[in-house]
C-alpha positions in Angstrom: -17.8 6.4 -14.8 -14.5 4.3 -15.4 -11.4 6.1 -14.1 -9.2 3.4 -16.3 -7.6 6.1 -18.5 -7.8 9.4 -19.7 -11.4 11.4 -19.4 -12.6 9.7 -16.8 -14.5 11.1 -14.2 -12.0 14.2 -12.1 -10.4 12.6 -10.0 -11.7 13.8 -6.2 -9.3 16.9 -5.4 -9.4 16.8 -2.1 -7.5 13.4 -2.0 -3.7 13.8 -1.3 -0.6 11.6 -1.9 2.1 12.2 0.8 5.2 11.4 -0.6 7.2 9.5 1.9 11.4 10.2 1.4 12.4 7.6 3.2 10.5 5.1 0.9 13.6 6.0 -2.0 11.1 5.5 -4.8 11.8 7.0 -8.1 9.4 7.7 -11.5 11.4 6.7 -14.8 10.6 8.5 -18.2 8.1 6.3 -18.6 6.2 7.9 -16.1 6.2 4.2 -13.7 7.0 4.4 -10.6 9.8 2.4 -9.4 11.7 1.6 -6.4 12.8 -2.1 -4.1 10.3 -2.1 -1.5 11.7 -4.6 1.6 9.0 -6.4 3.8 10.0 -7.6 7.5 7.8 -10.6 8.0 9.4 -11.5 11.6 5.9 -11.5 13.5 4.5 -13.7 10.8 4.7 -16.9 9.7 6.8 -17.5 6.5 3.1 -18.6 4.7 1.8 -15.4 5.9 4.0 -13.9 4.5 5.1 -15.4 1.5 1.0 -14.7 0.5 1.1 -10.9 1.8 3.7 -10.2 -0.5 2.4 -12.1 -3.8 -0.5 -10.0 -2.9 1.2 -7.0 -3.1 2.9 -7.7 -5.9 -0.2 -7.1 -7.7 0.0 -4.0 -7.1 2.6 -3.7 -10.5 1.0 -3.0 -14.0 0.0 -0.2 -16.4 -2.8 2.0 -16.9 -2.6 4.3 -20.0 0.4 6.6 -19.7 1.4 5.4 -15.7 2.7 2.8 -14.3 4.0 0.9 -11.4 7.1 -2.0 -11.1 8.1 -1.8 -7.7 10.4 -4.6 -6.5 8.5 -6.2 -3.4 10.7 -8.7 -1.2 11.1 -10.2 1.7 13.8 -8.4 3.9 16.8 -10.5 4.4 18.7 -10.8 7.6 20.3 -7.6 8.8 18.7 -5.7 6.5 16.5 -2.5 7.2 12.8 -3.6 6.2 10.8 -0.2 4.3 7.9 -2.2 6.9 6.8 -4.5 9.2 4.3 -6.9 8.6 2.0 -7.7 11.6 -0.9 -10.8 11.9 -3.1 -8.2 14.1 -5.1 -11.4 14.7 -1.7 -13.1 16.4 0.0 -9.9 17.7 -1.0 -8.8 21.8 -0.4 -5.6 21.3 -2.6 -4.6 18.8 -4.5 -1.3 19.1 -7.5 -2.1 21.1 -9.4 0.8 18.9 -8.4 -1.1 15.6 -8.8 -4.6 16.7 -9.9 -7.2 14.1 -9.3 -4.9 10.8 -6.3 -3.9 9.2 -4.5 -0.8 9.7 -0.9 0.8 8.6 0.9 3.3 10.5 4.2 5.7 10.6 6.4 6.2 13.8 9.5 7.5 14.5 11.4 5.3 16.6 14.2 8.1 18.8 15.6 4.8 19.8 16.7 3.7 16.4 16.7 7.4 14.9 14.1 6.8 12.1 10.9 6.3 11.1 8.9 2.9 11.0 6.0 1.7 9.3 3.7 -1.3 9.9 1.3 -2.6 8.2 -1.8 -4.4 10.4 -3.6 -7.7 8.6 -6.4 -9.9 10.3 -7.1 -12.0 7.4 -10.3 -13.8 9.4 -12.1 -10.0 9.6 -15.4 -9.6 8.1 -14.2 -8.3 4.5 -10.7 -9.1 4.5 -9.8 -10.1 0.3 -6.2 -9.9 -0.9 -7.4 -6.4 -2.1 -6.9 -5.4 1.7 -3.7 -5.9 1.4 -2.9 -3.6 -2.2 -4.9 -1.0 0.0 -3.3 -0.9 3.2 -0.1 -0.7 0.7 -1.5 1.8 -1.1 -1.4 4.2 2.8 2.0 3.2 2.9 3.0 4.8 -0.6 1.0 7.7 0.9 -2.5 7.6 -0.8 -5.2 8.4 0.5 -9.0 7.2 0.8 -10.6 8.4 -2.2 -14.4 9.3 -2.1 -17.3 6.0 -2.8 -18.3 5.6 -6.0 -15.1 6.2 -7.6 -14.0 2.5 -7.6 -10.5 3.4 -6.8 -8.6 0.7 -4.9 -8.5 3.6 -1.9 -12.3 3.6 -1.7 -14.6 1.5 0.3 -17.0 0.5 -2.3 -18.1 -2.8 -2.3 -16.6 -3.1 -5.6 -13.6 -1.5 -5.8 -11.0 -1.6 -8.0 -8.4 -5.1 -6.8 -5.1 -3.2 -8.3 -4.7 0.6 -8.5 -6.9 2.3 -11.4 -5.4 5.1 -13.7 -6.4 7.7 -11.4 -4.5 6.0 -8.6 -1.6 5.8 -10.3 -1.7 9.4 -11.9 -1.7 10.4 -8.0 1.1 8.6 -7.3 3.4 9.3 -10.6 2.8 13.4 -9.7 3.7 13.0 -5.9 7.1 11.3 -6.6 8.2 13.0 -9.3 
């Protein structure tokens, strides 16, 4: 069944948003979820980046009565980037376990006194699309893999949603009000 608006299938229940604080997003009385979200590209090349984030970018739109319109920019110097953006095919250090996919992770850095996030590309990996990208984004909102067959964005089906469904949205609109 479509999940596109109202009455579609119930959504899985088991599947969790984590709202993240630090992430200072905010839902208007619109019910979209807004917020400036700043990407540090200095691992990348500027193409690399420049692509990543007019990926993400299509993460913004409507379904039904929720939506998204997040402000997604490149981090300027000396400011605090919400993430890191890593080529996992370019970067040494790269978790051996996670090699050649994509991956995004939280960790508190004592050193700095807060907590990072990174998000992983290898855009030569078997099944790497530009919907990789709106997915890994999608962890670092806080969703969660959602179950096959539902077509959400945070599934693995084969044809899965490219930008977040109703559903997905819905999640996310309730876990940052």
């Amino acid at each position: 069944q479509d999940s596109d608006g109202p009455g579609g299938y119930a959504p899985d229940q088991s599947d969790t948003v984590y709202r993240d604080e630090g992430l200072k997003l905010n839902v208007d009385k619109n019910n979209t979820l807004t917020g400036v979200i700043r990407v540090g590209c200095g691992s990348v090349t500027a193409e690399f980046c420049a692509t990543r984030i007019d990926n993400l970018r299509e993460i913004n739109g409507r379904a039904s009565d929720y939506g998204i319109a997040l402000t997604i920019q490149r981090a300027k110097p000396g400011e605090t980037p919400t993430f890191e953006l890593y080529n996992a095919i370019d970067y040494p250090k790269f978790p051996a376990d996670v090699r050649g996919r994509y991956r995004y992770d939280l960790y508190y850095d004592g050193s700095q006194g807060r907590f990072n996030r990174r998000i992983w590309i290898n855009t030569p990996a078997p099944g790497y699309t530009p919907t990789t990208d709106r997915h890994e984004f999608m962890h670092l909102l806080g969703a969660e893999h959602q179950r096959e067959g539902s077509r959400s964005i945070m599934s693995y089906d084969k044809n899965r949603a490219t930008k977040p469904r109703y559903d997905d949205m819905q999640r996310l609109i309730n876990a940052y009000r």
